[in-house]
C-alpha positions, 0 to 999 in steps of 0.5 A: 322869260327871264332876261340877265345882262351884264355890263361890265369895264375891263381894263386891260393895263398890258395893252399897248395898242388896239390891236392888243386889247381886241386880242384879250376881248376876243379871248374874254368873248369866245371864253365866255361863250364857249364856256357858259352859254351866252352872248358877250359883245364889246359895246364902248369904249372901241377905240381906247387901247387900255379899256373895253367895255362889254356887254352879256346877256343871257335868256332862261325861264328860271331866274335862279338859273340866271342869276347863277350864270351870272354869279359865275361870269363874274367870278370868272371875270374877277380871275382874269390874266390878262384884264383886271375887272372894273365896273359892273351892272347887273340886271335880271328882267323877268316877264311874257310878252307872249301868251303862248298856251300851246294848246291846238287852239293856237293860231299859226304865224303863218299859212302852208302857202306862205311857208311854201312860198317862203322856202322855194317849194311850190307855188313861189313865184317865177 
């Protein structure tokens, strides 16, 4: 598993009020993940009217696929209308917690019961 997350400072210098910059986060944000698959948050700064800071991660099992949509929201970020790109940290994880063969060996997280029980089917209490 390969994890990217970005950080980054946008710096939105038309905003006069919060209610400015949330229009152009809300923008950045559904843009972002419309367009390039990924999750984008705004993770400080939430009550500074001219700054957001923003956080994006995105999952694969290929690090140059990572790092490839990480090169483009950057790019993208660097055009921006309505904000001008600051800081930025990048961060590309890379490793298993889980040994997963897929193999018929592998044991089920849970029981048929369990399942029944768990969607309402037979065998759920009353």
């Amino acid at each position: 598993m390969v994890i990217g997350i970005l950080q980054f400072e946008l710096l939105v210098h038309g905003s006069m009020s919060l209610k400015d910059k949330r229009r152009v986060v809300k923008s950045v944000k559904d843009r972002l993940h419309r367009e390039q698959m990924v999750s984008v948050a705004e993770v400080g700064a939430l009550e500074h009217h001219r700054l957001a800071l923003m956080g994006l991660a995105v999952v694969s099992n290929s690090t140059s696929y990572v790092n490839s949509v990480l090169d483009r929201v950057v790019a993208k970020l660097r055009r921006l209308h309505d904000a001008e790109l600051g800081e930025v940290l990048r961060e590309v994880l890379t490793g298993s917690a889980l040994d997963w063969s897929g193999g018929a060996s592998a044991e089920p997280l849970w029981t048929e019961d369990e399942r029944r029980q768990d969607s309402g089917g037979e065998g759920s209490p009353s």
